[in-house]
C-alpha positions as CSV (number, residue, x, y, z in Angstrom):
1,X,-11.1,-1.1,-24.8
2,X,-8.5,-1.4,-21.8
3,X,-6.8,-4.7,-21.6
4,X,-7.8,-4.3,-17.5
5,X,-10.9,-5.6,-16.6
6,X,-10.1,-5.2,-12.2
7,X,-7.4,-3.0,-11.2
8,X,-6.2,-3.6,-7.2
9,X,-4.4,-0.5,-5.7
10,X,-2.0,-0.2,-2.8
11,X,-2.7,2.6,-0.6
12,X,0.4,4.4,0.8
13,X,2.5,5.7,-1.7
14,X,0.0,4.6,-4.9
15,X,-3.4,6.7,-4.0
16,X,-2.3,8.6,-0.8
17,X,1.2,10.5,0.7
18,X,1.1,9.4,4.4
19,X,4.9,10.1,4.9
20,X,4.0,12.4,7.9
21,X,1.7,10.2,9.7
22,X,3.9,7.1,9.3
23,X,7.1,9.1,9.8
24,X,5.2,10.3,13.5
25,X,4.0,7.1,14.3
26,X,7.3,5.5,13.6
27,X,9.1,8.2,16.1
28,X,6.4,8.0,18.6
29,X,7.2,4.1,18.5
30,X,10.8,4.3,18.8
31,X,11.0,6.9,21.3
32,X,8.3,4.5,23.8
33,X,11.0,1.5,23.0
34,X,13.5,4.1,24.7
35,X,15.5,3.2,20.9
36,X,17.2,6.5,19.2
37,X,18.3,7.3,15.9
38,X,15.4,8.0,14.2
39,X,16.3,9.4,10.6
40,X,14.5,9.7,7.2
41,X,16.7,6.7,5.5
42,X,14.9,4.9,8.5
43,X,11.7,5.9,7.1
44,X,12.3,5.0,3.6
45,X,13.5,1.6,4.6
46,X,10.7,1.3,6.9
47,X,7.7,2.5,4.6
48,X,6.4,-0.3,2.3
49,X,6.7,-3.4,4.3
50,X,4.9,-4.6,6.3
51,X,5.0,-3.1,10.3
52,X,6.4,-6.5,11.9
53,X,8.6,-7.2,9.0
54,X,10.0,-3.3,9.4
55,X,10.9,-3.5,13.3
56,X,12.4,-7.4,13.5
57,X,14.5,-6.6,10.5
58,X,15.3,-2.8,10.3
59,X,15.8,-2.5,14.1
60,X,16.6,-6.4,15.1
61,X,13.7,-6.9,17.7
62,X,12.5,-10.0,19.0
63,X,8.9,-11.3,18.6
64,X,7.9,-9.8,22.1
65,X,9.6,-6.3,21.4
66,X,8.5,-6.2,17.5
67,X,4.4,-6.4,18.9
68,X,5.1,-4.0,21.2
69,X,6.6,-1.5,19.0
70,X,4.0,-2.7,16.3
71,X,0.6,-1.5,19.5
72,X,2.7,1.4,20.2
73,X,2.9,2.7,16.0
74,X,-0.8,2.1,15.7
75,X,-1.6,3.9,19.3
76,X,-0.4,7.0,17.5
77,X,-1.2,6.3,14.2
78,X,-4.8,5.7,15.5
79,X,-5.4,9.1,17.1
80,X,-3.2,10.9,14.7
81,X,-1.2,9.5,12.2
82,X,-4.1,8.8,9.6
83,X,-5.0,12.1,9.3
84,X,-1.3,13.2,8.3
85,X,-2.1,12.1,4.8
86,X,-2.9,13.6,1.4
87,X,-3.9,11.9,-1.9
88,X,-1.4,12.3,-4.6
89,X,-2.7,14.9,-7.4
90,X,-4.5,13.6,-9.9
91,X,-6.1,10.7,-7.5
92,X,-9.4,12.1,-7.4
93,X,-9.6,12.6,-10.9
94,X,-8.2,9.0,-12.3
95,X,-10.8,7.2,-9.7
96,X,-13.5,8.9,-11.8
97,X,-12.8,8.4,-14.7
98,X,-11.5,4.8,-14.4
99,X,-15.0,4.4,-12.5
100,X,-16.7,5.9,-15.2
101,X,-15.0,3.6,-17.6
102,X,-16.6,0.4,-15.8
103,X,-13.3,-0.3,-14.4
104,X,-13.8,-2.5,-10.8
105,X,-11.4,-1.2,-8.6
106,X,-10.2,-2.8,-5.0
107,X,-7.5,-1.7,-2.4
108,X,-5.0,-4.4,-1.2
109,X,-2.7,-2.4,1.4
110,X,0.2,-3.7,4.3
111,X,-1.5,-1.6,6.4
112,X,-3.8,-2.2,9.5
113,X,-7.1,-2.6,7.9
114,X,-8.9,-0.7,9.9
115,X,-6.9,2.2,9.5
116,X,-7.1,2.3,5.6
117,X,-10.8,1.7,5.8
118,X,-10.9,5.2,8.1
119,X,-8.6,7.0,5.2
120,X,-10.6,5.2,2.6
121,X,-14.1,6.9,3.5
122,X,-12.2,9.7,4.4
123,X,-11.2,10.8,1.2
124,X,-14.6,9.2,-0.2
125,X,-12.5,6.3,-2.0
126,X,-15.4,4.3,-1.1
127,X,-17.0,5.6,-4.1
128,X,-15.1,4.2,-6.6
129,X,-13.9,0.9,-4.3
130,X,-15.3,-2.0,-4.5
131,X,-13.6,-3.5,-1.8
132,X,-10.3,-3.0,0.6
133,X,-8.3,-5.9,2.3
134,X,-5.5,-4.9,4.9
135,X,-3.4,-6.3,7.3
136,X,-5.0,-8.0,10.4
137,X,-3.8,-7.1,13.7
138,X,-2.3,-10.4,15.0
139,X,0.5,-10.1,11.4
140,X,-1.3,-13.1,10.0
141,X,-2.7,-11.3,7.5
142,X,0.7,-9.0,6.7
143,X,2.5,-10.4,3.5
144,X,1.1,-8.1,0.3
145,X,0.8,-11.6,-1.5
146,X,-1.5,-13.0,0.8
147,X,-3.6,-9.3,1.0
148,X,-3.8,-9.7,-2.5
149,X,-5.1,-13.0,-2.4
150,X,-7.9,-12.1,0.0
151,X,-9.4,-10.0,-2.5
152,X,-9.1,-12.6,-5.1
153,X,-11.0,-15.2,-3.4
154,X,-13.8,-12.5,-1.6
155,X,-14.9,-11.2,-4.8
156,X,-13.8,-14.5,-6.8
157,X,-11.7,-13.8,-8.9
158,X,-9.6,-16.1,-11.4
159,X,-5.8,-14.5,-11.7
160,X,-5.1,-13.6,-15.0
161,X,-3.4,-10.4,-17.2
162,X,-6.8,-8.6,-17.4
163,X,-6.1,-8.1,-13.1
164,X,-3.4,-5.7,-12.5
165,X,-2.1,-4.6,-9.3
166,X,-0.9,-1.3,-9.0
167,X,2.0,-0.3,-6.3
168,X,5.5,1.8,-5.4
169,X,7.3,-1.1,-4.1
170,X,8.6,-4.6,-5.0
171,X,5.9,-6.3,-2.6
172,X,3.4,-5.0,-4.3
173,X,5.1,-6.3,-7.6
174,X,6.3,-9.3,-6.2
175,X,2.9,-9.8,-4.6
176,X,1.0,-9.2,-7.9
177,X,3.4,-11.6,-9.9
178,X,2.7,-14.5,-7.1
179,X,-0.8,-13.9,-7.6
180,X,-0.5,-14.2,-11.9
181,X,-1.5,-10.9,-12.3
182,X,-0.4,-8.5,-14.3
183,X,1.7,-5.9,-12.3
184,X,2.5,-1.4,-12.7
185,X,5.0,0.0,-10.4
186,X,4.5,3.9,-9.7
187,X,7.7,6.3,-9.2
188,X,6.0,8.9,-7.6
189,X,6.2,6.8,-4.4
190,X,8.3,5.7,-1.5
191,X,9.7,2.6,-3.5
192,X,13.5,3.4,-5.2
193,X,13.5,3.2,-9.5
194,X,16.4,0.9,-9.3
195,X,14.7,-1.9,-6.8
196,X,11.0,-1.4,-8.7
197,X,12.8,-2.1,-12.1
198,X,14.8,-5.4,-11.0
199,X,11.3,-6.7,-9.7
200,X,10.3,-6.2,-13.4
201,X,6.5,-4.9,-13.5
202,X,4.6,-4.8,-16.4
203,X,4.6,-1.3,-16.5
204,X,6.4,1.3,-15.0
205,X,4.1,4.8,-14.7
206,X,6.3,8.0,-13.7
207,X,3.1,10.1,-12.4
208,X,-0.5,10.1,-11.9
209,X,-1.1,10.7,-15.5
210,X,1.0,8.3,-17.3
211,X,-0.9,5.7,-14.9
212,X,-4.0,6.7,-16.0
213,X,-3.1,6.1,-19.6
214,X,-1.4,2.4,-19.1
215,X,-5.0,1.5,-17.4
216,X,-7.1,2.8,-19.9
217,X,-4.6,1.6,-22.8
């Protein structure tokens, strides 16, 4: 028997690849802020956190600028960017069997909620997922910890180790921990080894199958 009772998944980087359709909507975003310099270290700083936190910091905007650049992002990501996206291999496969396995499975993700519920049905997630909590639009709703938290009180849940949350960054471990649940980073993300192993998870899984085998250990 697995020592996981409810395992909660992030989205971007854990089930799905959506480097193209965030690394579009990132340069569509930019390029309507008239700001230039747009490089891939940009998007792997940029991918993981959460869209506010990624323009005030990354490109030091104020409130008014960081919203604007935020509506711009999700104008393209809305038509286009959540289609530039692919589960990892494997996905399909573990959701099945972890489903089959009376596993209850939810989705805590940084990104705009409504978004990751379209890419969610897309791929026919829904199947297996029990429920999905996102960021809201106004940033309320944008730290992992408290997305995490959402799902904990919906569905009532008491934290404990038989909760894990699964993620490629430190605010998904960091987010987990907060929460007292137990926590496995994945290196087949956007999150660097060195940063997911200073925020100590539980568990570190190198692909698709070794995650597998840590939830149904």
């Amino acid at each position: 028997m697995s020592q996981f009772t409810h395992i909660i998944f992030d989205l971007d980087g854990t089930l799905t690849d959506n480097t193209q359709g965030i690394g579009n909507s990132l340069q569509y975003a930019l390029e309507q802020m008239q700001i230039s310099g747009y490089s891939e270290t940009i998007l792997n700083q940029f991918i993981g956190p959460p869209l506010q936190w990624g323009f005030k910091n990354i490109f030091d905007m104020n409130e008014r600028n960081t919203e604007l650049a935020v509506s711009c992002f999700r104008e393209y990501y809305k038509e286009k960017g959540w289609v530039e996206n692919e589960p990892y291999s494997g996905i399909f496969e573990m959701l099945e069997e972890l489903n089959n396995a009376g596993m209850k499975m939810y989705i805590a993700t940084a990104k705009y909620e409504k978004f990751a519920m379209k890419i969610m049905e897309h791929f026919e997630f829904d199947k297996y997922i029990i429920q999905l909590s996102g960021a809201d639009y106004g940033g309320r709703k944008a730290s992992k910890a408290a997305i995490i938290k959402s799902v904990l009180e919906s569905q009532q849940l008491v934290p404990s180790s038989q909760i894990v949350m699964v993620g490629d960054t430190v605010y998904d471990i960091d987010g987990g921990k907060e929460n007292g649940l137990s926590t496995i980073a994945v290196n087949y993300g956007f999150g660097k080894e060195e940063e997911l192993r200073k925020a100590r998870p539980d568990f570190l899984a190198e692909n698709v199958e070794e995650l597998f085998e840590i939830l149904v250990s």
